[in-house]
C-alpha angles and dihedrals in degrees: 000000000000093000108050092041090049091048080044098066092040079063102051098051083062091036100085103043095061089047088057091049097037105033090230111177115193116227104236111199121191117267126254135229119300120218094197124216133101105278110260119208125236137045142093121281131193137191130215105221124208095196143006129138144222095244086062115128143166092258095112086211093073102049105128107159141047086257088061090039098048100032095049114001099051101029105022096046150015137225131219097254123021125203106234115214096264083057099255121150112225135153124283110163092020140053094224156345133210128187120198151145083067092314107299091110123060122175130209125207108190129226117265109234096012097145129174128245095271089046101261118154110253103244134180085256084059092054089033098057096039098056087042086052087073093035131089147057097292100035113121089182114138087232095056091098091050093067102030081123096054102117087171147353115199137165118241105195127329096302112032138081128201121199118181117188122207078230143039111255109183088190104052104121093062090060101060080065092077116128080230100063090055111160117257133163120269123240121246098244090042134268117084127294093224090154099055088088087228127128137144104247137115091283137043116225111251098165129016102183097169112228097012113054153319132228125203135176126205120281098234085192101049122152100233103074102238100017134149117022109178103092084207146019141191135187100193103183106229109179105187108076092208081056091048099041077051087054108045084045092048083053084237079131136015094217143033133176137222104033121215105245087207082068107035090105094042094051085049100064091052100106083212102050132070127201115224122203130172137178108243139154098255118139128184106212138172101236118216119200095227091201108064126045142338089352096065088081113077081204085062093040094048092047083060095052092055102045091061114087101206099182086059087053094041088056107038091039106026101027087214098306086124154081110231105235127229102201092273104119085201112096115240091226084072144094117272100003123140139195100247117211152277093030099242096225128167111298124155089176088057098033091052083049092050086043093049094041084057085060096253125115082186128033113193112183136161120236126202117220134166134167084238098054094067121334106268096018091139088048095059099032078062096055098048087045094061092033095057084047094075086055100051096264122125122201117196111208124224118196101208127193116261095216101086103004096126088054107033102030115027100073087011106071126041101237115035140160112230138170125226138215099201120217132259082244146030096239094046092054097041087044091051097038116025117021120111116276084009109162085232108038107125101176089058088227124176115172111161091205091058085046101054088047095042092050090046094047088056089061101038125113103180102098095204082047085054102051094052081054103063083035099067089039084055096061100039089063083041093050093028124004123102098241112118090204095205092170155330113236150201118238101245118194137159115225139185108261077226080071108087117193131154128216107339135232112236103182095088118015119259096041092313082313096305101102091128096050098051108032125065131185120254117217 
């Protein structure tokens, strides 16, 4: 592992520097827990999947879900940057990077020896190609809105990449860490080879069956000495949590995600089974489209977020796993995150004024739920159902089906449960998922005012002018925004006590999706 930690320290020397310019706070998660022992090389690991679709492709601008993050993302391929578990930003595919001229040039010295699967040479086409592939007019990719600064990319040599941005982003380096910018070869004729199968990462891509599962076999070139150690690894999507809990029992996987929290305390007196839980930003929300009715009136959004009583679902769903929500996407755990208020509880006096006030007596709306779109989302959907009712609002629950949600329903439908990541940073949430035009914004909403903080707050480097800047971003979704926030949650995940890890990323789930690449079986 001489190399990466070596290109490890090279980062942090800089590291700091560009903290102090750019006011750059690393996200620390909990750890996780720790199965102690020295990795061991070598078996066959499989992961239980919760979700996962048919629709599901190689095109990294589609990935939606943590099948397509951890199968691809995070063992297929690698991205310029990777998000260590304490939250630290360092290089993968490259040496270095260096921001300057107040962060509107960055510059990209390439690994030496990063091939590709079919043993091609990494070059600045390859990393060209792959950031233009999200970029443009015409581009839906989930990333679009992560390099709507980019003003140029251009080689410099044979080895070095140049991005200038129309705007400082202090935190642009996170963002290349995102599962979407994963690294591919460049075609020939330009634009980005993503069906080739071929990446760079720890394992080399042997079955791709969308929807049901992934097979990948270890990278014996790959460019961390050491890494990976599993020979083989496999992402087989299981819906059902009682058939995933069967098969992580039965030792058919070694891991499974979304625990139930109805059988945490039975998993965990099975001598052979951990449960693994680990602090993250991700938040489960009822999304509302602010620009068709009747969500196009706050009075009718804020109604909503008083006539949902969040402890009780935080009880009875969650059984106190949770964080209750407060309608601010951004985790308290955080930089930068505040408490708005005032706190939006459970309130049928206030919910039936704002309603009135919106000019209804009834509200009758339909609410997309699926057990895909977040894990008790029916559950909850139900709650909220019976507890709108007290205050003249009638929700009428749709089952949908969990193959495809995420494609057919989420930015399709008006009122939707989904579950969210987070973001290693405020801006990069608040760019993704609620500025204006975003590719996924889902509550459709457009505020100038968030827009022109938002956009400040990117290029500041004044860390206290920065924090009243997502603060007041933070206000305005609160106040304003479409995003019924229910709760923030812990992953939660069983694993084989054969599985060793050591502390967890929780910014994005499995280990910040590289889970292959960190942990190992013991025998």
């Amino acid at each position: 592992m001489g190399r990466f930690h070596a290109s490890r320290r090279e980062f942090l020397s800089g590291a700091a520097a560009l903290a102090g310019a750019a006011g750059i706070s690393f996200v620390l998660p909990k750890p996780g827990i720790a199965n102690a022992a020295e990795p061991t090389k070598g078996g066959f690991m499989k992961f239980g999947m919760s979700n996962g679709s048919q629709t599901d492709t190689l095109d990294p601008a589609t990935w939606p879900s943590s099948f397509t993050v951890s199968a691809l993302g995070g063992s297929m391929c690698n991205n310029l940057t990777e998000i260590l578990p304490d939250g630290a930003v360092v290089p993968d595919l490259v040496e270095s990077f260096e921001p300057s001229e107040g962060a509107t040039k960055w510059v990209f010295k390439l690994r030496k020896g990063a091939t590709f699967h079919n043993g091609k040479d990494v070059t600045p086409a390859d990393i060209i190609e792959s950031m233009r592939h999200h970029m443009g007019k015409d581009s839906q990719s989930a990333a679009k809105a992560v390099l709507e600064q980019v003003g140029s990319i251009e080689a410099d040599g044979k080895d070095t990449v140049v991005v200038k941005l129309n705007s400082g982003v202090a935190d642009f380096a996170y963002l290349l860490a995102d599962w979407h910018l994963a690294i591919m070869p460049a075609k020939a004729e330009g634009g980005l080879d993503w069906a080739a199968k071929i990446g760079t990462g720890p394992f080399v891509l042997e079955h791709f069956d969308p929807g049901v599962s992934a097979k990948l076999k270890r990278n014996p070139n790959y460019h961390k000495d050491g890494k990976p150690y599993f020979d083989e690894v496999e992402f087989i999507v299981i819906r059902d949590a009682v058939a995933r809990t069967n098969a992580l029992v039965t030792d058919v996987v070694q891991y499974m995600e979304q625990v139930d929290t109805k059988t945490i305390n039975l998993l965990k007196r099975n001598p052979d089974i951990a449960v693994q839980m680990v602090r993250s930003a991700v938040h489960n929300s009822f999304d509302m489209n602010t620009q068709v009715e009747p969500f196009n009136n706050n009075d009718v959004r804020l109604a909503l977020k008083h006539a949902i009583n969040r402890e009780e679902i935080l009880q009875k769903v969650y059984f106190g796993t949770a964080q209750v929500g407060n309608d601010n996407p951004l985790s308290p755990s955080m930089p930068f995150a505040i408490d708005p208020q005032p706190q939006h509880k459970y309130d049928i006096a206030k919910a039936k004024e704002y309603l009135k006030k919106a000019g209804y007596e009834k509200l009758k709306v339909d609410l997309s739920v699926a057990e895909n779109s977040f894990f008790g989302s029916i559950e909850a959907g139900t709650l909220f159902k019976e507890q709108a009712a007290k205050a003249g609002i009638e929700i009428n629950l749709i089952r949908e089906s969990d193959d495809g949600y995420y494609d057919k329903v989420w930015l399709k439908k008006p009122f939707v449960s989904v579950e969210y990541f987070g973001r290693a940073t405020a801006d990069w949430l608040f760019t993704q998922f609620y500025e204006s035009g975003a590719a996924w914004n889902a509550t459709k909403f457009s505020n100038k005012r968030f827009d022109e903080r938002l956009a400040a707050a990117r290029a500041e480097t004044d860390q206290a002018k920065r924090s009243s800047e997502f603060a007041e971003m933070q206000q305005i979704l609160h106040d304003e925004g479409g995003a019924i926030v229910v709760a923030f949650l812990n992953y939660i995940s069983g694993v084989s006590k054969r599985v060793g890890f050591d502390t967890i990323g929780g910014v994005f789930p499995m280990d910040n999706g590289k889970a292959s690449e960190r942990w190992w079986l013991n025998a």
